[in-house]
C-alpha positions as CSV (number, residue, x, y, z in Angstrom):
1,X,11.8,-16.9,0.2
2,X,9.6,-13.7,-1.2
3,X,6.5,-13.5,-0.9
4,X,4.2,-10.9,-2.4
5,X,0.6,-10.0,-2.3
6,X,-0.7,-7.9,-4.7
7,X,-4.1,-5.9,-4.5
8,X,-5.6,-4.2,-7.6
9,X,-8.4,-1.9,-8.3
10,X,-9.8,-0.2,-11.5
11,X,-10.9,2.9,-10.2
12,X,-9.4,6.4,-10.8
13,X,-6.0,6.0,-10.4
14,X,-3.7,8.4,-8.7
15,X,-2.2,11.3,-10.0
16,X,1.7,11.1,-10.0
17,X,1.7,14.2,-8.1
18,X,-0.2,12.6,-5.0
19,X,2.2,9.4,-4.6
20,X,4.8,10.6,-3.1
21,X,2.8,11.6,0.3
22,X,0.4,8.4,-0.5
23,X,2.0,6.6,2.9
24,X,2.3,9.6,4.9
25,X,-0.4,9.7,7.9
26,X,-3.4,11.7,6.8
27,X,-2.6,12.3,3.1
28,X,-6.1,11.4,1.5
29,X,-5.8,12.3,-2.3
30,X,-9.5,13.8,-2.3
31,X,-9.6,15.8,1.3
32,X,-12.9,17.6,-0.2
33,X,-15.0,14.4,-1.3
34,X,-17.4,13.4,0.8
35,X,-15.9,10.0,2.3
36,X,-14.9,9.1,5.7
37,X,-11.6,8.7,5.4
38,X,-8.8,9.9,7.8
39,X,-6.1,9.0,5.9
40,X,-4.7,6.4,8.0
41,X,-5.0,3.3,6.4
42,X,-1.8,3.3,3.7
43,X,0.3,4.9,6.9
44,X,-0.4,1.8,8.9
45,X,-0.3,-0.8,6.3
46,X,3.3,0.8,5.4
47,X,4.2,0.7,8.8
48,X,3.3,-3.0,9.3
49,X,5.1,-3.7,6.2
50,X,8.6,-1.8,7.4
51,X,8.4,-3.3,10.9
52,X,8.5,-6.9,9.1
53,X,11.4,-5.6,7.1
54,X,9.2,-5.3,4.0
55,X,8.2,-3.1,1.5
56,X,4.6,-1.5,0.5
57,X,4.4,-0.3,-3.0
58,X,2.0,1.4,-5.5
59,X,2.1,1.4,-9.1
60,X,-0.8,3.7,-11.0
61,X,-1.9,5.2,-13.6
62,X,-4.9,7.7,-13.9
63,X,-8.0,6.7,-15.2
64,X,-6.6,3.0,-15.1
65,X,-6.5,1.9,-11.3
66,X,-3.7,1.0,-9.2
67,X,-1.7,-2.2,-7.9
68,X,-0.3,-1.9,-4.5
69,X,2.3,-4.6,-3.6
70,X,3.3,-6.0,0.2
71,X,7.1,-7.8,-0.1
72,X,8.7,-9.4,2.5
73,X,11.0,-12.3,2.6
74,X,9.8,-15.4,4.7
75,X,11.9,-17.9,6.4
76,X,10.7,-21.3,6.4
77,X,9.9,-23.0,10.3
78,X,11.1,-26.1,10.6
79,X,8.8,-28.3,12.3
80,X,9.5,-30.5,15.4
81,X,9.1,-34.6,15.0
C-alpha cells in the first residue's frame, strides 16, 4: 500500500533555480535573511524518507507556495489472535 502525506504552504515559493540543492545539507534558499535556519531540516527529512525506502518531493511555484510530498509503501502487520 502507498501512503502519502502531503504538506502545503502559500508563502513565496521557490525559485526553480534553488530546488535542485533544496535537500542538500545547509542549502537555505535565503542565507542573507535574518532567520535561524541552518539548513538542516529538508536534509534530514529526505534522509528519513530514503532510509524507509521512500521518496521526499517538492512541487512549487513562485509567488504561489509549495507542496512537499513524503511516499513510502507500507506493508500491512498482521495481528496475532
Amino acid at each position: 500500500m502507498l501512503i502519502q502525506i502531503k504538506c502545503r504552504d502559500f508563502g513565496p515559493g521557490i525559485k526553480a533555480t534553488d530546488l535542485a540543492n533544496l535537500f542538500k545539507p545547509y542549502s537555505r534558499q535565503a542565507p542573507d535573511s535574518n532567520n535561524d535556519s541552518h539548513g538542516l531540516g529538508l536534509f534530514v527529512c529526505n534522509r528519513i524518507a530514503e532510509n524507509m525506502k521512500g521518496k521526499l518531493s517538492v512541487e512549487s511555484t513562485v509567488n504561489e507556495g509549495s507542496e512537499f510530498t513524503f511516499s513510502f509503501k507500507a506493508e500491512r502487520l498482521e495481528q496475532d489472535t
